[in-house]
N, C-alpha and C positions, 0 to 999 in steps of 0.2 A: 521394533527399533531398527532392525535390518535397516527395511524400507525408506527410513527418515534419514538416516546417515546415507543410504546410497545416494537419495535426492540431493542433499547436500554436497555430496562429493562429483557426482556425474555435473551440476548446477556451475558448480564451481569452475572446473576444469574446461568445460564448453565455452561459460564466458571470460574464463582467462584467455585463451588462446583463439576466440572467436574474435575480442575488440581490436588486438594488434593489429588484424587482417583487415577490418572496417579502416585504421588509423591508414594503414598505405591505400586504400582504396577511395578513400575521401580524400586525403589528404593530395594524391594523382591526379582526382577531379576537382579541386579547389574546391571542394564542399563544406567550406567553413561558416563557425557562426556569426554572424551580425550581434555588434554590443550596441547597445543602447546608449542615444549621447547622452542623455539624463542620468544614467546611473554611474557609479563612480569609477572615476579617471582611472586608477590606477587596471582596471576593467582593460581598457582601451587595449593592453598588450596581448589581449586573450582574443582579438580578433581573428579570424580565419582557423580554429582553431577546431579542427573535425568534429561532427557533431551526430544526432543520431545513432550514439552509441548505446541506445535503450535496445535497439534491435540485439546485439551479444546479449540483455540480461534477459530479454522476452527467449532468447531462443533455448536458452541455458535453463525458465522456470521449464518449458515447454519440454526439452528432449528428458529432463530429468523425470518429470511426468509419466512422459510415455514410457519412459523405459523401465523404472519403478513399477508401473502399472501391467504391464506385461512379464517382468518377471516374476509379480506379485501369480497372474494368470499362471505363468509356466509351473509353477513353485506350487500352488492351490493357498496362499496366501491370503489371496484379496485381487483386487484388478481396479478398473475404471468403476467411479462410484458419480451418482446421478452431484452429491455433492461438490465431488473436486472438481469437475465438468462444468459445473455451472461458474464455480468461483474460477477456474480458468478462462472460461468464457467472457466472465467480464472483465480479466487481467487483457484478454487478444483486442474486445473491442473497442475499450478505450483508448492503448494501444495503436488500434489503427487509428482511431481519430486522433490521437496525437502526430503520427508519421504523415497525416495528411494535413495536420499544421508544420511540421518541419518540411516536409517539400516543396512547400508554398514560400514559407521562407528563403531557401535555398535555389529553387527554381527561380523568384523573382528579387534574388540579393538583397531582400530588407529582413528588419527584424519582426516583424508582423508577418503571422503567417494566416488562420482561419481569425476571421473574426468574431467579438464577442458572443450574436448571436446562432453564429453555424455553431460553434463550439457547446453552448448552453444547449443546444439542442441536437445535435448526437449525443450529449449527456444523457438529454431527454428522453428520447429514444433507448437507449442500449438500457438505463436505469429502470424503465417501463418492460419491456422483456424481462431483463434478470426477477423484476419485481414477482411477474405473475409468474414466473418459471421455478421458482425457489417457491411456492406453496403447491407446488405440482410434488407427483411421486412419491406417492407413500410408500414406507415398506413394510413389512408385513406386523409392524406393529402400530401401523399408521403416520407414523413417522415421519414430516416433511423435511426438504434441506432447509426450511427458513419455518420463520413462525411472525404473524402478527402481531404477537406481543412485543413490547418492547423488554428488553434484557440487559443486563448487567453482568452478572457473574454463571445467569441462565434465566429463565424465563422469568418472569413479574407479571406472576395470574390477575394480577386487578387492573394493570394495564393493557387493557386487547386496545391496539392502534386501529384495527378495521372495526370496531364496533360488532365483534362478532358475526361477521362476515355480510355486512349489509351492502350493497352497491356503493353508496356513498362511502362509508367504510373502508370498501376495495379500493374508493380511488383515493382517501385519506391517505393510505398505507404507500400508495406507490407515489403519492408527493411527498412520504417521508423518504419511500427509497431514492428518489430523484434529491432530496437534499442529501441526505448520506452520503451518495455516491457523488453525487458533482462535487461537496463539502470537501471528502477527502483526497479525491482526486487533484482536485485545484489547490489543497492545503500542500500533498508533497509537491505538485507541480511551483509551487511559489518556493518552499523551502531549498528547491534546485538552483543557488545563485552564486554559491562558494563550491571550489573546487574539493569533492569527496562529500559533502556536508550531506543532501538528501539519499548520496548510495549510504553511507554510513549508517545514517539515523534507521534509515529502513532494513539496513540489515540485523539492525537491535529489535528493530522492533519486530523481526521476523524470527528474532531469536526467540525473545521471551514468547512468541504465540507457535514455534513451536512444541516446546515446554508444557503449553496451556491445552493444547489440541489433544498432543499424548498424555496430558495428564485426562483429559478428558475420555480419550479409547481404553484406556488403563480400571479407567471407573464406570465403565459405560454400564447406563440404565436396559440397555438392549443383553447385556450380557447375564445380568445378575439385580435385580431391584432390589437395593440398598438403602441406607441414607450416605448421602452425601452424594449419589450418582448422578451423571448427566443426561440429559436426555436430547445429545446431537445425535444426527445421522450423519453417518460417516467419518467420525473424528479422525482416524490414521489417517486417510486421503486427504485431511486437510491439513496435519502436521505434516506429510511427504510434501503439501505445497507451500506449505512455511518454509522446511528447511531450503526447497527449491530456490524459493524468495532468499532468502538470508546467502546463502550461496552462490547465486548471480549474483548478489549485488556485492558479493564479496570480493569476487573476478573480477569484476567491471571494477571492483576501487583500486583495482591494482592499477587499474590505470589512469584513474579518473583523481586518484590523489593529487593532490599539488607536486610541484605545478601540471595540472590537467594536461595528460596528452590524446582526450576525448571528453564532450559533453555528452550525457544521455537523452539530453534536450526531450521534448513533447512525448516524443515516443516511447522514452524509460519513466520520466517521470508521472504520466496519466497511465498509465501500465501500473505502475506500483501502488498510486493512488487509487487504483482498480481492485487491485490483490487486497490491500490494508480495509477494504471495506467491505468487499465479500466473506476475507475470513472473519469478520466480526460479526457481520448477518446467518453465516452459516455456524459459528460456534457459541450463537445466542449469545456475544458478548458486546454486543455495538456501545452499551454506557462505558464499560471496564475500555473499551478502545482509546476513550478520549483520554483517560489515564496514563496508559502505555505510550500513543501517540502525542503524548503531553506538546512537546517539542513543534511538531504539525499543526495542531491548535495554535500557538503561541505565536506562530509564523503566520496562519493567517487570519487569526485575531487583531494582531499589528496593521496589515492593509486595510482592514476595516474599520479598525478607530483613529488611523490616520486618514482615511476618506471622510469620515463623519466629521472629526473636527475640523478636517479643511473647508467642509462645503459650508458647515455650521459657524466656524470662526475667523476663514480665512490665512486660517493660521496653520502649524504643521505639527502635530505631537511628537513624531521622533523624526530626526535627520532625515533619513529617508527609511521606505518600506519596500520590502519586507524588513523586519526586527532586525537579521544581520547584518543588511547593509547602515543602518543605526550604528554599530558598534565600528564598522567599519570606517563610517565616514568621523568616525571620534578619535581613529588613530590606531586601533587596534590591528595588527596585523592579520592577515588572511587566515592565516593556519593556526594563530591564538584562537578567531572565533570559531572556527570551524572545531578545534580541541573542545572548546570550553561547551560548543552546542551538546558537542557527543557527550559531554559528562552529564550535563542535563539530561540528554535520551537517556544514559544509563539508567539511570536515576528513576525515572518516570518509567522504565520498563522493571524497572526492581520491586518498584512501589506497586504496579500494577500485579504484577506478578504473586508479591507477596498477598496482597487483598486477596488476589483467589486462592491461594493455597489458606488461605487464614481461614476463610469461608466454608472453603472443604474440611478443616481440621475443626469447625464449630458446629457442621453439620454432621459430623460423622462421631462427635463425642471426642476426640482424640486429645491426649492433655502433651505440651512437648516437654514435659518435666516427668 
């Protein structure tokens, strides 16, 4: 528990006082964002409005990491685990492909930065790595950071994704990781369009999978075979990078609240989209994510069945898309929707939440009466 609360609090304090410094350092070089003239007018007064403030919540998941993990070393605690390495790994690299769409942006003054398919395809790529690198690493109870089945609450033995390890199988599994990971990457990256709304929603949801990770080290199958135990590798390393998560994005909304005096632009938001999908491959919870992440789904469920029924009927399902800007263009004030989203995250991170601990209390016999 040490360990989770210091990530949180070291997470925190770096990108509290890491974005202020980005804010005069952009804001000196006119490094502001581009609004889009399609999207809504009231937008218009957020131009030039320092951007790339994903770099404080990367640097804040990142020092709190290292530094957790090294006193874990000093202490004989714990230290760097092949699992949080890899789920940080793909928080850095999408990450960088996001900073390398905002300096495209910023470097050439439009709001277009990497196009469609550069961007699909460093997905491609980074998604492919993490894929074959997460069934790497046993440990000594053979143990991988990832598993081919597909999971829910933990593993679903009748489901094996790779076909029990056959080539075609192998490459099934990593066109699932390639949708996983682009899915939720591009799901917070679309959710990023109101002032706080994607740091917020992602700091709930780093909240409740903190919770879920320690509850999971708590009952770990490595320590004691029980019912109702898990069988992650790694779990504490990956609630240190939950609370990591929940903690930058906490700092960064100190500043990023309305009215925004930084966007986290490409760079925070495919970073986080990165985090939200590694901790679910590595804590065997990828179905229970879409629950918790309810909110991210729902964000880019909307641009998708506003593209179908445009191409399909010419016509437009909601005002415009993403979902919020919907509520937006209907009158609703900024900071209502942006309120009303986070009550729904709650919500979906309660509900999510409570599914596993329900599961754990039906596995394990326990009655709460």
């Amino acid at each position: 528990m040490t360990q989770i609360i210091m990530a949180g609090i070291v997470s925190f304090l770096v990108a509290i006082f890491t974005t202020p410094v980005l804010i005069r350092r952009f804001s000196a070089e006119g490094l502001g964002q581009e609004i889009r003239e399609e999207g809504p007018k009231s937008h218009m007064r957020k131009r030039g409005t320092p951007t790339m403030g994903g770099i404080a919540i990367i640097a804040g998941i990142v020092i709190a990491y290292l530094t957790v993990s090294l006193y874990g070393l000093i202490t004989g605690s714990g230290g760097f685990t092949v699992s949080g390495l890899l789920v940080l790994g793909l928080t850095l690299g999408l990450g960088a492909l996001g900073f390398a769409d905002d300096f495209i942006k910023l470097f050439k003054a439009r709001n277009l930065g990497l196009n469609k398919t550069a961007k699909l395809v460093g997905q491609l790529v980074i998604a492919i790595a993490f894929g074959l690198l997460i069934l790497w690493f046993p440990d000594d109870q053979g143990l991988t950071p990832g598993s081919t089945q597909l999971s829910f609450i933990r593993d679903i033995d009748t489901l094996d994704i790779a076909f029990g390890g056959s080539v075609i199988g192998i490459i099934v599994f990593l066109v699932f990781m390639y949708i996983l990971i682009a899915a939720w990457s591009n799901a917070v990256n679309l959710t990023d369009g109101l002032d706080g709304l994607a740091a917020g929603t992602t700091a709930f949801v780093m909240g409740g999978y903190s919770l879920i990770t320690f509850w999971q080290f708590r009952n770990s199958c490595t320590v004691s075979v029980e019912p109702g135990c898990y069988s992650v590798r790694d779990p504490l390393d990956l609630a240190v990078l939950a609370a990591a998560g929940l903690g930058a994005c906490l700092g960064f909304l100190w500043w990023n609240a309305a009215p925004a005096k930084i966007f986290m632009g490409d760079t925070g938001s495919l970073a986080l989209g990165g985090l939200v999908a590694g901790l679910s491959v590595a804590s065997r919870t990828e179905l229970l994510m879409i629950i918790i992440g309810a909110l991210f789904v729902i964000e880019a469920a909307s641009v998708l069945i506003q593209i179908i029924v445009f191409r399909t009927t010419g016509k437009r399902f909601f005002r415009m898309a993403p979902f919020h800007h919907h509520f937006e263009n209907g009158g609703w004030p900024e900071t209502t929707v942006v309120i009303r989203f986070w009550l729904i995250a709650v919500m979906a991170v309660m509900l999510g939440t409570s599914i596993f601990y329900a599961e754990w209390l039906t596995a394990t016999g326990v009655s709460l009466r």
